[in-house]
DRENPA-3360 file (N, C-alpha, C; in nm, 2 decimals, always signed):
BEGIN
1 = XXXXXXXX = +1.32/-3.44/-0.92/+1.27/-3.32/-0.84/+1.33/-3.19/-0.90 ~ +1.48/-3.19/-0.91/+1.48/-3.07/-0.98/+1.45/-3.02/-1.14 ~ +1.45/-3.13/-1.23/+1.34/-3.10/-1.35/+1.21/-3.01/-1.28 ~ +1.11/-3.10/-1.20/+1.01/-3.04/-1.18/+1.01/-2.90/-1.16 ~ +1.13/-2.89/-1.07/+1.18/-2.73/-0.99/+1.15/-2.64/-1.11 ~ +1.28/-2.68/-1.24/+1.28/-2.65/-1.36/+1.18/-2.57/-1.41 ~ +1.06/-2.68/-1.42/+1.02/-2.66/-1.55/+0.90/-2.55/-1.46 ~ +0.88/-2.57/-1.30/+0.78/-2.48/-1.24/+0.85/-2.31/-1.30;
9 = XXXXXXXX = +0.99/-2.30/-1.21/+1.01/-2.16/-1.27/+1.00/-2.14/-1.43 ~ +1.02/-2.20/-1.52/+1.04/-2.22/-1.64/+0.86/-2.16/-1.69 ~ +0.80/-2.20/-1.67/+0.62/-2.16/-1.64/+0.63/-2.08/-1.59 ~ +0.68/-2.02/-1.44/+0.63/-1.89/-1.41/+0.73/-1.77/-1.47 ~ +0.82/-1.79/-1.53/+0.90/-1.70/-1.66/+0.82/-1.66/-1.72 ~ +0.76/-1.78/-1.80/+0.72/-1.74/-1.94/+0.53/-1.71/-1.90 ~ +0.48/-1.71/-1.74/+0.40/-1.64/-1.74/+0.41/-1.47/-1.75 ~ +0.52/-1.47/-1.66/+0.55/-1.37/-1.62/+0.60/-1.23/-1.77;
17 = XXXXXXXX = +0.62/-1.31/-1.88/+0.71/-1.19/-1.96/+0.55/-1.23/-2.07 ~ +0.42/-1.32/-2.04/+0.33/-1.33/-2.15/+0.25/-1.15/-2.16 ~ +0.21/-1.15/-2.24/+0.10/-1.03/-2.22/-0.03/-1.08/-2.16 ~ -0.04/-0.96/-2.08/-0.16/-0.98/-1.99/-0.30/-0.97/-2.04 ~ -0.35/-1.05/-2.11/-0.47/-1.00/-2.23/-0.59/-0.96/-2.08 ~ -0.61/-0.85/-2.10/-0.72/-0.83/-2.08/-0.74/-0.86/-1.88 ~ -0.61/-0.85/-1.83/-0.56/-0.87/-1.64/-0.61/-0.73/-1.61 ~ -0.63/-0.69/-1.52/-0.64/-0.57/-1.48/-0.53/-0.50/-1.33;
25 = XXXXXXXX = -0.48/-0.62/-1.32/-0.35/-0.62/-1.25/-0.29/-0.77/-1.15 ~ -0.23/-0.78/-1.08/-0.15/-0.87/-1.00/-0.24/-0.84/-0.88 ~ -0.29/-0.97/-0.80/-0.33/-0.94/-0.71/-0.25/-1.05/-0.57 ~ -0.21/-0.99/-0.48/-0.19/-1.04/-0.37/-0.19/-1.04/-0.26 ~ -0.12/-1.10/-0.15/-0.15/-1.07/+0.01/-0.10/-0.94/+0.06 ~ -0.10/-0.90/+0.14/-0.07/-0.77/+0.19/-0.04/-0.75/+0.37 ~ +0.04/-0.76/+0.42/+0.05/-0.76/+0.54/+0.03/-0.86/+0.61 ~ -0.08/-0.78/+0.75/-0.15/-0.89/+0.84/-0.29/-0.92/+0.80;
33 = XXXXXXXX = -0.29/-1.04/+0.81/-0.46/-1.12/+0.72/-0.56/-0.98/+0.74 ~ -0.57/-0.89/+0.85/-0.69/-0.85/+0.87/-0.65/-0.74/+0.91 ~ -0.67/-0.62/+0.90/-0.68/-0.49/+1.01/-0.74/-0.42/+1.02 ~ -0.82/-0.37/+1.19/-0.92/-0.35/+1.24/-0.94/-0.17/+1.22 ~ -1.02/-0.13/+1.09/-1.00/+0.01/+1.05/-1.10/+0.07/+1.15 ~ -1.14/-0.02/+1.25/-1.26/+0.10/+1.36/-1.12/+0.15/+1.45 ~ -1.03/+0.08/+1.44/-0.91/+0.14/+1.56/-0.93/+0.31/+1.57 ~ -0.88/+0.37/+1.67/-0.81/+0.49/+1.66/-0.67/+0.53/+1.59;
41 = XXXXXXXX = -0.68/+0.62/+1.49/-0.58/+0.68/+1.44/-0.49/+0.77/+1.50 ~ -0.38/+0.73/+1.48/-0.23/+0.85/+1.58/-0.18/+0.87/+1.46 ~ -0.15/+1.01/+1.50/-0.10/+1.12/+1.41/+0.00/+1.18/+1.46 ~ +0.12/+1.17/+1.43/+0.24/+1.33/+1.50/+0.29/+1.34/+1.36 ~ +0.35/+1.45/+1.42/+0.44/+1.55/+1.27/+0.52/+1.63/+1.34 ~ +0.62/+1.71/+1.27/+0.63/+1.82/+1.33/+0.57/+1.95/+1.35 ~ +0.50/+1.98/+1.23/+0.40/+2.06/+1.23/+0.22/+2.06/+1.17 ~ +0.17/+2.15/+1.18/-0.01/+2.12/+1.20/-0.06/+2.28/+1.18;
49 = XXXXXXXX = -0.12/+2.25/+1.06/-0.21/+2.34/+1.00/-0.40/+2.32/+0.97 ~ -0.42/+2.34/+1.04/-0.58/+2.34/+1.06/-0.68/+2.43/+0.98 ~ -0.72/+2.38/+0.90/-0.87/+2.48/+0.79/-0.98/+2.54/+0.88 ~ -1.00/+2.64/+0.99/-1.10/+2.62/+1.05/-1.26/+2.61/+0.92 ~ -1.25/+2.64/+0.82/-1.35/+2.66/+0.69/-1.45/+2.53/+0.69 ~ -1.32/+2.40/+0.67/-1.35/+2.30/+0.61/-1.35/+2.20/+0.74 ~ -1.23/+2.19/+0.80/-1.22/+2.13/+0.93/-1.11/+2.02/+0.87 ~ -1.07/+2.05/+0.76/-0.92/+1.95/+0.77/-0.81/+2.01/+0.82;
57 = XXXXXXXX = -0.69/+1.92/+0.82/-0.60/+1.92/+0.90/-0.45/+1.86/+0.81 ~ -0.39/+1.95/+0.79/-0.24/+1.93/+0.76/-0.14/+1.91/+0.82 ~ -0.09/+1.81/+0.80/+0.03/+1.74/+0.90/+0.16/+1.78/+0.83 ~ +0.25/+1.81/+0.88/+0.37/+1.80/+0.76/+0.50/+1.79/+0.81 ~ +0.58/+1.75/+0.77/+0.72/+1.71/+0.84/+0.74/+1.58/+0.93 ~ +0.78/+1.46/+0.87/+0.77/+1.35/+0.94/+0.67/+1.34/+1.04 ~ +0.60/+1.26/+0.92/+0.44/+1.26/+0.94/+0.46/+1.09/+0.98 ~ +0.41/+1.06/+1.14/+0.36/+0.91/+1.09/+0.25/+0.90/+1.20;
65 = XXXXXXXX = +0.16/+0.80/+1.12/+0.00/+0.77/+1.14/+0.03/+0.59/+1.18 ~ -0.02/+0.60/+1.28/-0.04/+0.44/+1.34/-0.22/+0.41/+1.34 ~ -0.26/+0.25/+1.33/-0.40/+0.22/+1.31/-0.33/+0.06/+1.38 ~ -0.40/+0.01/+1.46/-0.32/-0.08/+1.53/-0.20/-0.12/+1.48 ~ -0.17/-0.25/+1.39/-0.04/-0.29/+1.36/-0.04/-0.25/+1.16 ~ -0.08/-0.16/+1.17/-0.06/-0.09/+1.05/+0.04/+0.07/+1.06 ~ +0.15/+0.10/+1.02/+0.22/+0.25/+1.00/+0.21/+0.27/+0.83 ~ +0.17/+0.45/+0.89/+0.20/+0.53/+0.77/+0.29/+0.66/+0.74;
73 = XXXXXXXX = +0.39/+0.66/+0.70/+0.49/+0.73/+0.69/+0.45/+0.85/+0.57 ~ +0.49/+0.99/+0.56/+0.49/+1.07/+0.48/+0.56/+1.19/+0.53 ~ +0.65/+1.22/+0.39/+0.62/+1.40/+0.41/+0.50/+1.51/+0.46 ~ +0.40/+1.48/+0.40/+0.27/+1.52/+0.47/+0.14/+1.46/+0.41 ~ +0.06/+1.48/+0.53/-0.05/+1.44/+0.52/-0.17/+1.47/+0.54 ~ -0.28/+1.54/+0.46/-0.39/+1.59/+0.49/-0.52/+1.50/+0.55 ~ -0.53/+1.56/+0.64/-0.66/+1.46/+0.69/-0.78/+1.55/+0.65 ~ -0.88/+1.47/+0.60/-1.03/+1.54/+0.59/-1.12/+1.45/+0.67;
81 = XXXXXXXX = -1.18/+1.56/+0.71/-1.34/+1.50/+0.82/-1.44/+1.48/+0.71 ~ -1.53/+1.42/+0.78/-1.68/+1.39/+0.73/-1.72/+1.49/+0.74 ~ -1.83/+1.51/+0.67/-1.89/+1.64/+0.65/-2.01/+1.68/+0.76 ~ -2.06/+1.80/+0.74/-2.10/+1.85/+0.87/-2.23/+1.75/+0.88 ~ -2.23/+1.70/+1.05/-2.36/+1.58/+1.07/-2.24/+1.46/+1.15 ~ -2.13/+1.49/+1.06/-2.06/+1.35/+1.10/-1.97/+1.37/+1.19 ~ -1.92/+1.26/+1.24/-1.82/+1.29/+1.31/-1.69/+1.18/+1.26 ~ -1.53/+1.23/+1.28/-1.48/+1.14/+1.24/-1.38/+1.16/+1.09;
89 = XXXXXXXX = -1.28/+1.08/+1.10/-1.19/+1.09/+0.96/-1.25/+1.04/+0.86 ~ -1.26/+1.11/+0.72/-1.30/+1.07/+0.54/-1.21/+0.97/+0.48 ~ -1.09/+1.07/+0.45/-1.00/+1.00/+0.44/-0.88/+1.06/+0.49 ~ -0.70/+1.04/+0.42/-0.59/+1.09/+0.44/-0.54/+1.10/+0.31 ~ -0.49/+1.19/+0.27/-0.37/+1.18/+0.15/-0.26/+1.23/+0.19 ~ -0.23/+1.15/+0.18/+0.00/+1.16/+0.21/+0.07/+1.12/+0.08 ~ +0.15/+1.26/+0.09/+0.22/+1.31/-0.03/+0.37/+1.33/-0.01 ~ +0.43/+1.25/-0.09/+0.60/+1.22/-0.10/+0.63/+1.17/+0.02;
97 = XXXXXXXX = +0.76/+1.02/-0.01/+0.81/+0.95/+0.02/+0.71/+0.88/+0.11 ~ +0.59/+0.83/+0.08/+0.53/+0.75/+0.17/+0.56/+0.59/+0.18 ~ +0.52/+0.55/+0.31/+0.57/+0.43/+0.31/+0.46/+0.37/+0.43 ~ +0.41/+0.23/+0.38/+0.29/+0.14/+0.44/+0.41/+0.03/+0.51 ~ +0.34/+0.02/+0.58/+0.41/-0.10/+0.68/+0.32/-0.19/+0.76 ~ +0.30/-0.29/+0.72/+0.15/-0.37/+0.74/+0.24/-0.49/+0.79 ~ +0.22/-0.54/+0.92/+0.33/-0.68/+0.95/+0.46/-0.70/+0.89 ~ +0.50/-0.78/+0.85/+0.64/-0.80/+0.79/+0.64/-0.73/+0.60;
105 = XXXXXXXX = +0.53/-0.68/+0.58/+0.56/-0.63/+0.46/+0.53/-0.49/+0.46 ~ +0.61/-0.38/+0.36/+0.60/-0.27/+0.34/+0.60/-0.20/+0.21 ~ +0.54/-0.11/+0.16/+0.53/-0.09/+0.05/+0.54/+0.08/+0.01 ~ +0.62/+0.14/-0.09/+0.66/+0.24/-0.08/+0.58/+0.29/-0.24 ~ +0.58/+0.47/-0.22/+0.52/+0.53/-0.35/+0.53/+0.69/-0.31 ~ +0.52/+0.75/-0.43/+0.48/+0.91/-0.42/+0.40/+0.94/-0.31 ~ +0.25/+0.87/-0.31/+0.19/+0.90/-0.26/+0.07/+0.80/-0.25 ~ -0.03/+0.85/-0.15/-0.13/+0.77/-0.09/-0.24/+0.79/-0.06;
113 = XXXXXXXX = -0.36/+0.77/-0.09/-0.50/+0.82/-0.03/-0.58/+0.68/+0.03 ~ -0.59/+0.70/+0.16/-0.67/+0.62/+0.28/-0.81/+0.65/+0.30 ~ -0.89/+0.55/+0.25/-1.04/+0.55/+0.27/-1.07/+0.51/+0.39 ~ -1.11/+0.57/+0.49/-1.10/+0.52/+0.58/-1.27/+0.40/+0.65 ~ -1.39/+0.45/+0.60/-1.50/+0.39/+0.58/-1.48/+0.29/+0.54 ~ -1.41/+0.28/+0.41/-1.38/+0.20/+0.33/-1.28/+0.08/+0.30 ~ -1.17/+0.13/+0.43/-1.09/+0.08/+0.48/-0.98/-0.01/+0.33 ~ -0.99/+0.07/+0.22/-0.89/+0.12/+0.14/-0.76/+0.22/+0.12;
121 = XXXXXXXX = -0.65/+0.13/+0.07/-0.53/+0.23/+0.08/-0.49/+0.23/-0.07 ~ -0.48/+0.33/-0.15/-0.42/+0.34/-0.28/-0.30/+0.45/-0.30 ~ -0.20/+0.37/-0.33/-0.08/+0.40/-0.34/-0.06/+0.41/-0.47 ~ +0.02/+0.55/-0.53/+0.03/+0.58/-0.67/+0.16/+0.62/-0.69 ~ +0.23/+0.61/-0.80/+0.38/+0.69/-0.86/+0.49/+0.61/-0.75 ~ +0.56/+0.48/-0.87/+0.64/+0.42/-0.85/+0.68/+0.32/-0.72 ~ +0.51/+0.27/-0.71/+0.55/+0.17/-0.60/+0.58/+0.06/-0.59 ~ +0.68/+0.00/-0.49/+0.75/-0.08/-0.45/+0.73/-0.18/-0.33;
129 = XXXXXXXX = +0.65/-0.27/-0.39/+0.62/-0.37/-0.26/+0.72/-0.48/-0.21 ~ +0.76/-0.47/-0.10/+0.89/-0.55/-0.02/+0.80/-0.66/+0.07 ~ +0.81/-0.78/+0.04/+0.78/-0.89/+0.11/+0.85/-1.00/+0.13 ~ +0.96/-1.00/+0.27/+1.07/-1.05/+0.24/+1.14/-1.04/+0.19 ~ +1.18/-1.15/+0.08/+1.31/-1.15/+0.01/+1.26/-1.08/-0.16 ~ +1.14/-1.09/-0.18/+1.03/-1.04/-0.29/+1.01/-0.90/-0.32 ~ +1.02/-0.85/-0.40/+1.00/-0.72/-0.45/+0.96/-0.71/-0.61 ~ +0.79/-0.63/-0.57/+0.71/-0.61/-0.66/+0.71/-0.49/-0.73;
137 = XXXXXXXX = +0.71/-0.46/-0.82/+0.69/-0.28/-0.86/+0.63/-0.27/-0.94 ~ +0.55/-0.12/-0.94/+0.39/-0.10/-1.05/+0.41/+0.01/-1.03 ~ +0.29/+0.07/-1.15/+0.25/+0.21/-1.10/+0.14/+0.26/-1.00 ~ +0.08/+0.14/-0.97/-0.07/+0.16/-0.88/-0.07/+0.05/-0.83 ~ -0.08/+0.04/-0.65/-0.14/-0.02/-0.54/-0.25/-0.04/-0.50 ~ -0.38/-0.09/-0.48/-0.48/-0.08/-0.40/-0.50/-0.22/-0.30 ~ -0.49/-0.13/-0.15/-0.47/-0.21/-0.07/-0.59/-0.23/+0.01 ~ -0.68/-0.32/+0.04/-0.76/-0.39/+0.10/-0.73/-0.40/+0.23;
145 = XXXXXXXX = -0.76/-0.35/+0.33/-0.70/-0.34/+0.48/-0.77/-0.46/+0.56 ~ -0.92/-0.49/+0.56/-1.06/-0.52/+0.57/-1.02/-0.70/+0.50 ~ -0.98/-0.72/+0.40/-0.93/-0.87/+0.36/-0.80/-0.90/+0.39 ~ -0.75/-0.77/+0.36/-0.52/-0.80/+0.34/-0.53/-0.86/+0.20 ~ -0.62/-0.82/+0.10/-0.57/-0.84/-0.05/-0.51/-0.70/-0.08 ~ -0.42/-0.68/-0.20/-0.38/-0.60/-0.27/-0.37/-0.60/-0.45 ~ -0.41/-0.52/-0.47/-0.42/-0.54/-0.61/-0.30/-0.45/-0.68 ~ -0.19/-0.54/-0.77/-0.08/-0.39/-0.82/-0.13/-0.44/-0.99;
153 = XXXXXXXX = -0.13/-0.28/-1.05/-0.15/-0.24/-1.19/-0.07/-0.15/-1.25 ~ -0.06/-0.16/-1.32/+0.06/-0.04/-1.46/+0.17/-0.05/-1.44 ~ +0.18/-0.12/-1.50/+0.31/-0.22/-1.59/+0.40/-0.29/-1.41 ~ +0.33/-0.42/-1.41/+0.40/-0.47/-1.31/+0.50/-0.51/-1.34 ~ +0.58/-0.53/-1.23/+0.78/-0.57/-1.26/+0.79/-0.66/-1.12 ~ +0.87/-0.78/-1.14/+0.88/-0.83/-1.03/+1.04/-0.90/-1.05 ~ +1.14/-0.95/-1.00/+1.23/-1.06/-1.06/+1.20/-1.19/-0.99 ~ +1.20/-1.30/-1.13/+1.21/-1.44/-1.05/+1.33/-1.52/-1.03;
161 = XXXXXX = +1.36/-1.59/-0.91/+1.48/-1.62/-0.89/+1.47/-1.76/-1.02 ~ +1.59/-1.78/-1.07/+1.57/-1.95/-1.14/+1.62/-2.05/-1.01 ~ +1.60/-2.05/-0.92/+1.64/-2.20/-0.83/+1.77/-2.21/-0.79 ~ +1.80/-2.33/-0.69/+1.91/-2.33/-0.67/+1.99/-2.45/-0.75 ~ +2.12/-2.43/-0.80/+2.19/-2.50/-0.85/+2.29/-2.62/-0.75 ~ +2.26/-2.76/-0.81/+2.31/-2.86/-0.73/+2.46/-2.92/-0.77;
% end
């Protein structure tokens, strides 16, 4: 049994340091299996700057956005509406120190833009996905809200434990 142990990490090492011919990233779970992007969105900050022009809306200063059992943390965060006809949020981009918190996993980066139709989250500059005891890092997130897949790309980094010694 522990050969087997062995030679499994031993394979996922030497998958891990192969070159990725032609991968277009790491793809995996993400949170809770599913989350419901028709929810309503909550927003506080400390402060709130309004376009009357455009009809977006700047959040800034301990920014966090709830969507049922989903949180989004930022410095700030622009919300844009649908365009005139519609009603309703486009998307969000939240910029510095953002942080996703989807069930027991969280994932940190510069920054973030939320499709909200689309019920995509892409997370860019130095992110760090924490699942458990697991920690992923890339330069690009795309998070699937609608499945709970996540896809990480540019130059992924992960560490694998080698087992426990008997």
């Amino acid at each position: 049994m522990q050969r087997l142990a062995f030679v499994f990490c031993l394979g996922l090492a030497a998958l891990s340091l192969a070159p990725a011919a032609g991968a277009q990233g790491t793809d995996i779970s993400f949170g809770v299996l599913k989350t419901d992007t028709s929810q309503p969105v909550e927003v506080t900050a400390d402060g709130l700057n309004v376009n009357q022009e455009d009809g977006s809306a700047l959040f800034e200063g301990n920014v966090l956005i709830m969507q049922g059992d989903m949180r989004l943390s930022a410095d700030s965060v622009l919300v844009i509406n649908k365009g005139e006809g519609s009603s309703g949020i486009e998307r969000l981009e939240a910029r510095g120190n953002v942080l996703l918190v989807s069930g027991e996993d969280a994932a940190e980066a510069g920054e973030a833009d939320y499709a909200i139709d689309s019920g995509t989250v892409e997370m860019r500059g130095d992110v760090l996905l924490t699942q458990g005891t697991r920690t992923l890092g890339a330069e690009r997130m795309l998070v699937n809200l609608a499945t709970g897949n996540a896809t990480l790309s540019g130059r992924v980094r992960t560490t694998l434990s080698g087992g426990s010694k008997n």
